[in-house]
C-alpha positions, -999 to +999 in steps of 0.1 A: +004-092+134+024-066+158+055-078+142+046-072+108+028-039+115+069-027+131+083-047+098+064-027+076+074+005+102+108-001+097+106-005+054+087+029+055+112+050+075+137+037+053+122+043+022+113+078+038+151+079+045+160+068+009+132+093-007+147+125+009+183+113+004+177+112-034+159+148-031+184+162-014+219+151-030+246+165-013+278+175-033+313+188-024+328+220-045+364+238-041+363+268-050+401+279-064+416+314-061+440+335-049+455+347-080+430+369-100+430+402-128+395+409-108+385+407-073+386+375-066+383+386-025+351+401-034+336+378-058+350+343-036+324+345-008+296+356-028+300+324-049+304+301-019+271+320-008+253+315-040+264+274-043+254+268-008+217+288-008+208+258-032+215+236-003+231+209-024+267+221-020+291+221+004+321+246-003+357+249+006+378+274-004+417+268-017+437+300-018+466+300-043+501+317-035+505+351-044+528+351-076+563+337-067+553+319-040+554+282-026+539+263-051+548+229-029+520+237-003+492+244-025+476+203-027+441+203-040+430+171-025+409+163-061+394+132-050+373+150-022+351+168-048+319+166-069+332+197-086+360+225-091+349+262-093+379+283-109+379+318-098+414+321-111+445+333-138+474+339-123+504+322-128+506+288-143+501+255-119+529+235-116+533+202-134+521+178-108+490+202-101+478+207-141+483+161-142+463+158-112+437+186-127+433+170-161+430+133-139+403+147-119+382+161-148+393+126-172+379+106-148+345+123-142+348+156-118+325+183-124+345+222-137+326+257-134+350+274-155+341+311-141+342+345-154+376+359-157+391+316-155+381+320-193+416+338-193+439+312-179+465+294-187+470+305-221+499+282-230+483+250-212+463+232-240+441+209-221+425+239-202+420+252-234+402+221-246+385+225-207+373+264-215+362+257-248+370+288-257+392+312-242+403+349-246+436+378-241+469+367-228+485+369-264+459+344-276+449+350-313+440+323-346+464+302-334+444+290-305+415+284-322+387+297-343+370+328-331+333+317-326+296+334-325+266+336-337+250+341-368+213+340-365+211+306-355+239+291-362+270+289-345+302+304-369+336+295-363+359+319-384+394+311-385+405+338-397+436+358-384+432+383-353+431+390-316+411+370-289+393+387-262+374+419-258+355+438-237+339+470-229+321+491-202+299+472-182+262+472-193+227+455-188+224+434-220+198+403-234+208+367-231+194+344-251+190+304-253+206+289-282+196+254-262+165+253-242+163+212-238+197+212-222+193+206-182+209+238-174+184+258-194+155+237-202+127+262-188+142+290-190+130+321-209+142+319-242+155+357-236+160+374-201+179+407-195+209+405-178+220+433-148+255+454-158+280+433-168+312+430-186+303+417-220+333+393-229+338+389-267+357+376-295+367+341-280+385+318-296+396+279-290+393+246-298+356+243-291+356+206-289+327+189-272+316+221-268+277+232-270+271+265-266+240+270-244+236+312-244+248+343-262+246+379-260+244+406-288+278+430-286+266+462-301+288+483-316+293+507-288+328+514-280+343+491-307+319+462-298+316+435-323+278+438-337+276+400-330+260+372-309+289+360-283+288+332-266+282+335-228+273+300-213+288+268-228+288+234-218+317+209-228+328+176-218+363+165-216+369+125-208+342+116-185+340+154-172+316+180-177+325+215-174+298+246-173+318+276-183+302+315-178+317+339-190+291+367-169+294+381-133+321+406-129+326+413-096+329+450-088+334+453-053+314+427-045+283+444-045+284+444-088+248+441-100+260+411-121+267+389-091+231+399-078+216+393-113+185+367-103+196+352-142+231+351-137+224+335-099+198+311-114+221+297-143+253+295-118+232+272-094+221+246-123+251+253-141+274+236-112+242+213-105+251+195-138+287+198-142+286+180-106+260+154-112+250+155-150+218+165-142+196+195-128+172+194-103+164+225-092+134+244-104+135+278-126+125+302-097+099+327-097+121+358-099+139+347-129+142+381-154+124+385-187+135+408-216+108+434-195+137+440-170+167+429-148+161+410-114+183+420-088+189+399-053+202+423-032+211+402-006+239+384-026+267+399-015+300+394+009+291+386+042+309+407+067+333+397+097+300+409+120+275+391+112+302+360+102+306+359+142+268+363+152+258+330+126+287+313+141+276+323+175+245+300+172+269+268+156+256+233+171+269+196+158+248+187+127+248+222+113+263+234+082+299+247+092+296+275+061+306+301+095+335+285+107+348+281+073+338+318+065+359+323+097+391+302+086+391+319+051+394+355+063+421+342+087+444+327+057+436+357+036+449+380+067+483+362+069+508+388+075+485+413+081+481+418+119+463+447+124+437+422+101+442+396+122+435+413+154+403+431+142+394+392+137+407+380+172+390+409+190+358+396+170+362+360+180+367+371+217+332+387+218+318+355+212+338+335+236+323+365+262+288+364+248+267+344+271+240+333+243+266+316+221+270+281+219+291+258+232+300+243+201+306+278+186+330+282+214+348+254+209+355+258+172+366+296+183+393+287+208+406+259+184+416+287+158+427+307+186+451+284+197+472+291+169+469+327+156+459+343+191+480+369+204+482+380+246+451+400+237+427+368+241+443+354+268+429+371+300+394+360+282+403+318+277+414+319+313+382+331+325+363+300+306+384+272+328+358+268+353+332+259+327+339+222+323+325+219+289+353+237+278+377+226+296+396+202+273+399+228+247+408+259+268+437+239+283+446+225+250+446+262+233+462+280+267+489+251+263+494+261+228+500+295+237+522+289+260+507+303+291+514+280+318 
């Protein structure tokens, strides 16, 4: 009987195990930049934040050359990722990056196509098909009808002109052209949206393309009088690809980016594009035509209070930190009054006596190979502690103090 009672034990913790797994899916997102006509040092972190507070997503960032530079080190390992957020239009990828791209998304990876990405690549007809629709950059009728909404159907008019428009940023309505689609079954048929770049008069291909929201374009300024699409949803081989054309990023602190809406339809947007399907639950704070719903507390994180979460690093936690950490290093390459404000940060928590080993471990492993004499004097006076001592050898050695 004692044996069957720990049988049955065992079969319970592991459907326990099995349960959670399956509520919790955990998936792996690059987010690709570098190279932007908007802020893409701003905007990047608050994305990774926004992906990772669903608690599903795991994000890496890839930094792209600056124009002119070398191409042959920028590898996006594809195969590592449930899905690829573009925060980018700069210059074109080269050949061996665009096949490997168009493999990725043939054979099933997940695209968030975001923002200012709708202007990409202009000459590069499968991340055309990929966008859906796309706009500037000397596009025009050539490309592809211009499409919006009349009442409630969608209009593609091929008729001759420009693609792209915009005007000043302002608070506008979004509404649902498909409420039974995962990202916005639930949703409120029409929300208002915090100031935002209103993009307009897209054009493209549009295949297997749905288009799951639009905004009215009034005529200030030159705007169109029209419905324009701003969510779509497109497939491409065995991909899926959830393409926004909302949050402009300011400074980083741009109302769009801390648009609950904006947030709300990012998260299940890259949810589905990832996995097919959404399983997150319209929150409580999602806006209604009564008003926008700001969340303040999206923004960038700063290099403070990067070090003070890293500070409290121990094995099993999320390493978001100590990436946060090795991003602001590679995006202060060849800056070294940058790079030191950053050292002198990361010697205050090798000092702090309430950080954790682990966090100092991590610490002295990026200081072993973008340290300068200033954090020297500091690693020397952690070789007594012998839980350190294989890496403060290993990271003195690589400085070459002997």
């Amino acid at each position: 009987m004692k044996r069957v009672l720990n049988i049955l034990l065992i079969i319970s913790i592991i459907l326990l195990i099995f349960t959670d797994c399956k509520k919790s899916p955990h998936y792996r997102a690059l987010i690709i930049t570098g190279q932007n006509s908007t802020d893409w040092v701003a905007s990047t972190p608050v994305l990774k934040q926004i992906l990772e507070k669903t608690g599903i997503f795991e994000c890496s960032i890839l930094i792209s050359p600056t124009p002119g530079g070398e191409w042959d080190k920028f590898r996006p390992a594809w195969d590592k990722y449930n899905l690829v957020v573009l925060n980018y239009n700069g210059e074109k990828w080269p050949e061996t990056i665009r096949n490997g791209f168009i493999s990725y998304v043939n054979n099933g990876g997940g695209v968030l196509v975001y923002h200012s990405a709708s202007i990409a690549f202009p000459d590069w007809k499968e991340y055309n098909e990929i966008c859906g629709i796309s706009g500037w950059d000397n596009r025009s009728e050539k490309d592809g009808p211009y499409i919006y909404f009349r009442g409630n159907r969608m209009v593609l008019d091929s008729s001759a002109g420009p693609a792209g428009w915009h005007g000043e940023p302002r608070e506008f309505e979004v509404r649902i052209r498909n409420t039974e689609h995962p990202v916005t079954r639930g949703l409120p048929v029409r929300w208002m949206h915090a100031k935002d770049l209103l993009y307009a008069r897209l054009r493209g291909p549009a295949k297997n393309m749905e288009v799951l929201a639009t905004a009215y374009c009034d005529t200030t300024g030159g705007g169109t009088g029209r419905d324009e699409p701003v969510m779509m949803a497109i497939t491409y081989g065995k991909g899926r690809v959830f393409h926004t054309t909302l949050g402009f990023p300011g400074d980083g602190t741009s109302p769009a980016l801390q648009c609950a809406g904006f947030i709300t339809t990012l998260q299940r947007g890259a949810e589905w594009a990832a996995s097919g399907k959404v399983t997150q639950p319209v929150p409580r704070d999602f806006p209604t035509v009564s008003g926008v719903v700001l969340r303040t507390e999206m923004k960038p994180i700063t290099l403070k209070e990067e070090i003070e979460n890293l500070a409290k690093y121990e094995i099993g936690m999320s390493t978001r930190y100590y990436t946060g950490l090795q991003d602001r290093i590679k995006k202060a390459a060849g800056d070294p009054d940058k790079l030191l404000e950053i050292e002198k940060m990361m010697v205050k928590l090798l000092e702090n006596d309430k950080a954790t080993i682990e966090s100092k471990k991590l610490v002295l492993r990026e200081l072993s190979w973008m340290g300068t004499d200033y954090c020297i004097p500091t690693i020397k006076k952690l070789q007594e502690n012998a839980e350190l001592k294989d890496e403060v050898d290993f990271a003195l050695e690589r400085l070459g103090v002997k």
